[in-house]
N, C-alpha and C positions, 0 to 999 in steps of 0.2 A: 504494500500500500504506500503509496507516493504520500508525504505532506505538503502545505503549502507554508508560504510565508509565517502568516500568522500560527501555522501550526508549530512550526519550530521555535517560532521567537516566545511563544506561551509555553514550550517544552522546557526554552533554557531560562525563559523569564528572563528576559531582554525587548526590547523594543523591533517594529519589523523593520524599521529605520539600519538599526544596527544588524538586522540579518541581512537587509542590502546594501551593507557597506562591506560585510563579510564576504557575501559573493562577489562586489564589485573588486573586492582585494584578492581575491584567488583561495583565502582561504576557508573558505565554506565551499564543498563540492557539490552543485545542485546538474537539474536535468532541466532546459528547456525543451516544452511541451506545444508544437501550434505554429504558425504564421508568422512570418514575420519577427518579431521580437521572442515571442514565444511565452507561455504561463512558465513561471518559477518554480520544479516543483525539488522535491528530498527524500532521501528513501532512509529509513534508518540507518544503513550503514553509511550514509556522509555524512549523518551525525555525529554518530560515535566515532569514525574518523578523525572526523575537528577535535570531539572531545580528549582522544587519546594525542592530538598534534599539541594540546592546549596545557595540557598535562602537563608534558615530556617539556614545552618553553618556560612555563612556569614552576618549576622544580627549582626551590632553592640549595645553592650552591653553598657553599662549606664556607663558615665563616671566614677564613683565611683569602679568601678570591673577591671581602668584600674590599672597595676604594676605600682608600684610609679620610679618615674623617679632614676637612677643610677648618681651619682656624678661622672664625669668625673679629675680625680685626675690630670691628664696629662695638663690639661690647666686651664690657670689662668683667672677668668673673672673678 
């Protein structure tokens, strides 16, 4: 069963604004459907897809890989 827009964006509880800025960025993998432009549609594996790409970027890294903290010149502690 294909989703549409709003079905995904209610899935991840996000806006459809932001599922069509995902697809216009490449990283949400959807199916046009039709003529011309075509209907938007998703199948659950392009979701869980994203979800497992979303994952794996957002994975925090080991404290040592963090930038070292900037001295803020402007105030005195």
């Amino acid at each position: 069963m294909l989703l549409t827009v709003k079905d995904v964006a209610t899935r991840l509880n996000v806006s459809a604004s932001c599922i069509y800025q995902l697809v216009e960025s490449g990283k949400l993998s959807h199916h046009r459907i039709g003529l011309g432009r075509g209907a938007i549609r998703f199948s659950d594996e392009d979701i869980a897809e994203f979800l497992n790409q979303v994952r794996e970027a957002t994975r925090p890294q080991s404290p040592r890989a963090a930038p070292p903290r900037r001295k803020l010149k402007h105030l005195k502690l």
